[in-house]
C-alpha positions in Angstrom: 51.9 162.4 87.5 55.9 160.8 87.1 54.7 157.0 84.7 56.9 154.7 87.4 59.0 151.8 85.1 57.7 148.5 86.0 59.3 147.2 89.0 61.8 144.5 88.9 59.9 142.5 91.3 56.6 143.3 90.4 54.9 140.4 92.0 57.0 140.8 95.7 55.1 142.0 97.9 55.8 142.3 101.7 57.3 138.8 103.0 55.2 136.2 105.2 57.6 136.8 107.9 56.6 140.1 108.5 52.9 140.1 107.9 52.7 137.2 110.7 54.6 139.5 113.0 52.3 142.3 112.3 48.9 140.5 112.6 50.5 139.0 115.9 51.1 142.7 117.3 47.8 143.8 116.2 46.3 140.9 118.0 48.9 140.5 121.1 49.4 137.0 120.4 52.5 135.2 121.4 54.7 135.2 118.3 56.0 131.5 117.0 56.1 132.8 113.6 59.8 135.1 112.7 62.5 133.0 113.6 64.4 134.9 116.4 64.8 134.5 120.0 62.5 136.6 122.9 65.7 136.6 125.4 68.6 138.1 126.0 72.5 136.5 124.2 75.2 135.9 126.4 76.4 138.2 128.8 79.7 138.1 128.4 79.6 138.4 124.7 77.5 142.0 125.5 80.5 143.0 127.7 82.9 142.3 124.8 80.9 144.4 122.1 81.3 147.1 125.0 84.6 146.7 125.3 85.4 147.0 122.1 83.6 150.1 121.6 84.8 151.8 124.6 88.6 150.8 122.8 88.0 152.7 120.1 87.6 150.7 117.1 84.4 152.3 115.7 85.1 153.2 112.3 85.5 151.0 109.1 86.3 147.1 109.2 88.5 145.6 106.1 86.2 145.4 103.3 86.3 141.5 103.8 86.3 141.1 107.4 88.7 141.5 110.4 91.5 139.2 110.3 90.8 137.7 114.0 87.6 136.9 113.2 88.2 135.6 109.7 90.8 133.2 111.5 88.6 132.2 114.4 85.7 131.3 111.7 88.5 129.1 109.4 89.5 127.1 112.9 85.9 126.3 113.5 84.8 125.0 110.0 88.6 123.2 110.2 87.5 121.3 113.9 84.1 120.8 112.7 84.0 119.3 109.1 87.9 118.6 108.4 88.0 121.2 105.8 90.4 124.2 105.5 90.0 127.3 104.2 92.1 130.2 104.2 91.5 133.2 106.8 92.4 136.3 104.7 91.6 134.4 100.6 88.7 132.3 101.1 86.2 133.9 104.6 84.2 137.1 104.0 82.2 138.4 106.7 78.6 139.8 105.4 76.3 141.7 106.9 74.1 138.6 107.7 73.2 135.1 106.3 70.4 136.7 103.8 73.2 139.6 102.3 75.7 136.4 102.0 73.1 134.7 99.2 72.4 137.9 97.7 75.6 138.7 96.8 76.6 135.3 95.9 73.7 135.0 93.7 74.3 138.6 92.0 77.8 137.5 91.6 77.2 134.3 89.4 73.7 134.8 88.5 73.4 136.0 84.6 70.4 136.9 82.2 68.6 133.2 81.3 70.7 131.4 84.1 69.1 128.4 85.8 69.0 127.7 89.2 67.6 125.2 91.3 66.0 125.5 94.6 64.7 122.6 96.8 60.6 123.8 98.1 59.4 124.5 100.9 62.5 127.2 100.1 63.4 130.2 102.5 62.1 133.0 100.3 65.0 135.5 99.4 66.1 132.5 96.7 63.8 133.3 94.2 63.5 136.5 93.9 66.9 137.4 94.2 67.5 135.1 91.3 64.7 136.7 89.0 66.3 140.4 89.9 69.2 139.7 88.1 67.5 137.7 85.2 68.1 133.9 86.4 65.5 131.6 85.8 64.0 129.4 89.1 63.6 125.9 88.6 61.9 124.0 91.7 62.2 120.5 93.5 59.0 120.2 95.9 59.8 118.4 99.0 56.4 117.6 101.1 55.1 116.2 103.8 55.3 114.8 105.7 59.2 113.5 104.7 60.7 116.1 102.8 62.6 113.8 101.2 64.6 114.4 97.9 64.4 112.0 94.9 67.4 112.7 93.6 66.1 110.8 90.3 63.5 113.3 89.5 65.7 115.8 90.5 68.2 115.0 87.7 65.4 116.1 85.5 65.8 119.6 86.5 69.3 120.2 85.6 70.6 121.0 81.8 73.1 123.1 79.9 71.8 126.2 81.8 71.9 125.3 84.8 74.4 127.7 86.9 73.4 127.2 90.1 71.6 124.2 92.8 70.8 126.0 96.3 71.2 123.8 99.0 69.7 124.4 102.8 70.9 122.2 105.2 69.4 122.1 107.5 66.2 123.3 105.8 64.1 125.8 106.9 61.1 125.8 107.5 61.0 121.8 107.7 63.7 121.0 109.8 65.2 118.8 107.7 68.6 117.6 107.4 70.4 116.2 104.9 72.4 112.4 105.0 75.4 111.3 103.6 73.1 109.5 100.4 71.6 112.8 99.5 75.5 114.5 99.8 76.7 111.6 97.4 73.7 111.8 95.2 74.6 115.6 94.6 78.0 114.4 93.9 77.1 112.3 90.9 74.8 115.3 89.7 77.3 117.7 89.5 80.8 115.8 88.6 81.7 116.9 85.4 79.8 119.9 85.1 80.5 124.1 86.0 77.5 123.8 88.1 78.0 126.2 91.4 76.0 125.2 94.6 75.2 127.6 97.4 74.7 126.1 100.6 72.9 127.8 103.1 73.8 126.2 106.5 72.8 128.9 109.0 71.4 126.2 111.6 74.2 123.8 111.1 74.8 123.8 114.7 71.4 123.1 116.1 71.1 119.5 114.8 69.0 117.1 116.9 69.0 114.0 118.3 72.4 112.6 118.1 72.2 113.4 114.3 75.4 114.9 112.2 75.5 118.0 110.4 77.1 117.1 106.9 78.4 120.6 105.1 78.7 120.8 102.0 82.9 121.6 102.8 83.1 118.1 103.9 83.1 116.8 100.5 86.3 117.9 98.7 84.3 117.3 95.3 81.2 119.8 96.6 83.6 122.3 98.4 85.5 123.2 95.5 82.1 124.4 93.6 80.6 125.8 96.6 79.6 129.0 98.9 78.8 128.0 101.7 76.9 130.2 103.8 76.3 130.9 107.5 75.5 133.3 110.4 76.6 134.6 113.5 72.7 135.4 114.2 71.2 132.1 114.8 74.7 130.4 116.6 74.5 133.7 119.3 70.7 134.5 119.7 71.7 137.7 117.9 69.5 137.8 114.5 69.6 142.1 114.8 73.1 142.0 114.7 73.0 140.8 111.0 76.5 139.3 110.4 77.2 136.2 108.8 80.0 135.0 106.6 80.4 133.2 103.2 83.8 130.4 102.8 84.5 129.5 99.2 87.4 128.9 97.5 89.5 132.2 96.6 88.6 131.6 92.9 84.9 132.8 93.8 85.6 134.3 97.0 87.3 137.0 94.4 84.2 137.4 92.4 82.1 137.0 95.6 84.0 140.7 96.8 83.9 142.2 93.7 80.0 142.7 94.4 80.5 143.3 98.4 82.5 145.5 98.0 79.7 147.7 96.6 77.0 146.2 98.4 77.6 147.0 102.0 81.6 146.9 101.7 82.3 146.2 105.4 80.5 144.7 108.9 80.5 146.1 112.4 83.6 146.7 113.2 83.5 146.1 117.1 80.9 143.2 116.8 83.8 141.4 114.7 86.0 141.5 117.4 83.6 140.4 120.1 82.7 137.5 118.0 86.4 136.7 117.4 87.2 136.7 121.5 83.9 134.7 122.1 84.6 131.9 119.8 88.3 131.0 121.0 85.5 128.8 123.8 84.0 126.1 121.5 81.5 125.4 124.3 79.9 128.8 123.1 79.0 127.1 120.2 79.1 123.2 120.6 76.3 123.2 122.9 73.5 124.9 120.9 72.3 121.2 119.7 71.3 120.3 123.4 70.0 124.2 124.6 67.6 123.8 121.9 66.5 120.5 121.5 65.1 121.4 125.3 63.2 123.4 124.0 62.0 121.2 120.9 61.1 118.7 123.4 59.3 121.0 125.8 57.2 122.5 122.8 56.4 118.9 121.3 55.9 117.6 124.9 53.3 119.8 125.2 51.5 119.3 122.1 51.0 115.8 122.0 47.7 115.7 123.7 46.6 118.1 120.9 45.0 117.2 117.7 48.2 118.8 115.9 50.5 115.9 114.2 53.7 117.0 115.2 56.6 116.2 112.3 59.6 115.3 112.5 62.2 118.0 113.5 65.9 117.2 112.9 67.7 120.9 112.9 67.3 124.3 113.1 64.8 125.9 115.4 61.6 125.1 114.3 58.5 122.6 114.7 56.2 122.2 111.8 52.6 120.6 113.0 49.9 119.4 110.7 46.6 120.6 111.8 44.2 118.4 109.1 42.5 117.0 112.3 41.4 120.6 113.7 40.4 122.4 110.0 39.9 122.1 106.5 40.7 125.6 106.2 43.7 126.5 103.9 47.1 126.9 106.0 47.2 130.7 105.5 43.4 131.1 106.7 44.1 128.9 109.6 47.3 130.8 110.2 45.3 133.7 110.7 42.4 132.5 112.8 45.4 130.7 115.1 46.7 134.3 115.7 43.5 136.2 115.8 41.1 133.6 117.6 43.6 131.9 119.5 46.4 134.1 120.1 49.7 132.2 118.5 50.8 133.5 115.5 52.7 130.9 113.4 53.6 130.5 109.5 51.7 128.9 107.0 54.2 126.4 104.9 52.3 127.2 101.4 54.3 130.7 101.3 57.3 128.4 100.9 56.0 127.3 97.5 55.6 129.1 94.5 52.2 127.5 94.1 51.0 127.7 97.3 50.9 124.0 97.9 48.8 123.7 101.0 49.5 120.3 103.1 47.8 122.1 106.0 50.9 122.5 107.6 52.3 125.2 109.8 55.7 126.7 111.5 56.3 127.3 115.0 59.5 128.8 116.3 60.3 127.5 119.5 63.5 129.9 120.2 61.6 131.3 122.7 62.0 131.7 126.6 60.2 129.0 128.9 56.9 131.3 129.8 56.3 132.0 126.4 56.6 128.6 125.1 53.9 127.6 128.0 52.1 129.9 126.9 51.3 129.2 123.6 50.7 125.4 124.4 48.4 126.6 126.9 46.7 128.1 124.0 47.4 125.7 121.4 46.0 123.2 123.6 42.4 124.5 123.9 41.8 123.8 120.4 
């Protein structure tokens, strides 16, 4: 028998993500756990893809990304945060969000390299940092705030410190960041070579009247940073997979040096469907109030239950605290939920390295209206 080397990734195993979603097929429970939404995008945006195709441009995109789409991308970040960046120098168009941070992180991430990540953390960080030799250093964030002391944090930084990753608004907790924690990381990095990677996939569903502050607002941040996002979570089109990273050209240079060999270009027809869909801004500017319906509806219908429901500020997810209903740990409760109950959710502890358990769990609420009854109709008999 072939002696396999030790993997790189030796304790990865299959991500929570995907068991949830299996144990909820087993079981034919309602699925609140993977982030992505049960109906169908935008019509018109489906007839552009088509169009496209039927044109003729099927075969390879420019390694970093059509031009029309790179320039519609650079006029949105302009109108929304004030900051420029250059169409053809400083966009890339990746094969989603998660491909974005992976190549960012390969790019800049070196053999004893530290990098801070803020917990509960989405969890390609970590490992992707450990694969090419970085070492993880961890903030914990908990309940039922998730607040960052920006004083403790400081003790996490030293001369090794390559890289802080930033997710704003933070998933799973729904967190968003103010201007104090923005200015706080200002003070933490002046001075230094420190790089920060901002993941702000759900920067346009932001709640209650609230502001999304990217990390491109701040000329002193910008000029350090990638800032990440994707085309999946603003269209209801997470199987698409096709994001984009903005950074200056200094590291958008490095950035393609490593795209380039990673998946070297994106769909070439979904490019230019996105491109013709985004010249209306209402395509995009209205996601805050289409989902906070549906936050509202889902919390609505839970607060007769014995859940705590916390507070939910961006991106499409509602995290309840179920200490009232069980003792159980949140993984063994996330099971019985899906198994017993029929609702499969997401127990926060797999967003720590150490499991912290705050019995705490995710729900995804991108769902249609009959499945989001649904599963407070079940939540509800507990």
């Amino acid at each position: 028998m072939i002696q396999l080397p030790l993997s790189k990734l030796s304790n990865v195993g299959t991500t929570i993500f995907s068991q949830m979603t299996q144990l909820a097929n087993e079981n034919e429970a309602i699925n609140l756990s993977q982030g992505f939404p049960d109906f169908m995008p935008d019509s018109e945006l489906l007839d552009l893809v088509n169009h496209f195709i039927k044109k003729g441009f099927n075969q390879y995109a420019p390694m970093g990304g059509m031009i029309s789409l790179k320039e519609e991308i650079a006029r949105k970040i302009e109108n929304s945060h004030a900051a420029i960046y250059h169409p053809d120098s400083e966009i890339t168009v990746t094969a989603g969000g998660t491909q974005a941070i992976f190549t960012a992180i390969a790019t800049f991430v070196k053999k004893d390299d530290e990098v801070i990540i803020f917990e509960p953390a989405y969890d390609c960080y970590e490992p992707t940092v450990e694969l090419f030799g970085g070492i993880v250093k961890r903030f914990e964030m908990k309940a039922p705030d998730y607040e960052i002391d920006w004083n403790a944090m400081k003790n996490l930084i030293s001369e090794n410190t390559k890289m802080i990753i930033l997710n704003n608004p933070n998933n799973p907790s729904g967190k968003v960041l103010k201007e104090n924690d923005l200015q706080e990381l200002i003070k933490i990095v002046e001075g230094t070579s420190i790089l920060i990677l901002s993941d702000e996939v759900y920067e346009n569903i932001v709640f209650d009247g609230k502001q999304h502050l990217s990390i491109c607002k701040y000329p002193e941040l910008k000029n350090r940073s990638l800032l990440i996002a994707s085309f999946g979570k603003l269209f209801h089109v997470t199987g698409w997979k096709i994001g984009y990273c903005a950074a200056p050209k200094i590291l958008t240079d490095e950035f393609r040096k490593i795209h380039q060999f990673n998946v070297f270009s994106v769909n070439t027809p979904i490019q230019l469907a996105l491109a013709e869909y985004m010249k209306d801004e209402n395509h995009y500017n209205s996601l805050n109030v289409f989902f906070q319906e549906k936050r509202d509806f889902l919390k609505q219908g839970l607060v007769t239950t014995s859940f705590e429901l916390l507070d939910c500020e961006g991106t499409y997810f509602q995290s309840l605290r179920y200490d009232k209903i069980s003792d159980k740990n949140d993984f063994e409760f996330a099971r019985e939920l899906t198994v017993n109950h029929k609702v499969a959710s997401v127990p926060f502890s797999s967003f720590y390295k150490n499991k912290l358990n705050e019995h705490v769990i995710r729900l995804c609420f991108a769902k249609k209206q009959e499945t989001l009854e649904k599963a407070i109709e079940n939540l509800s008999k507990l």
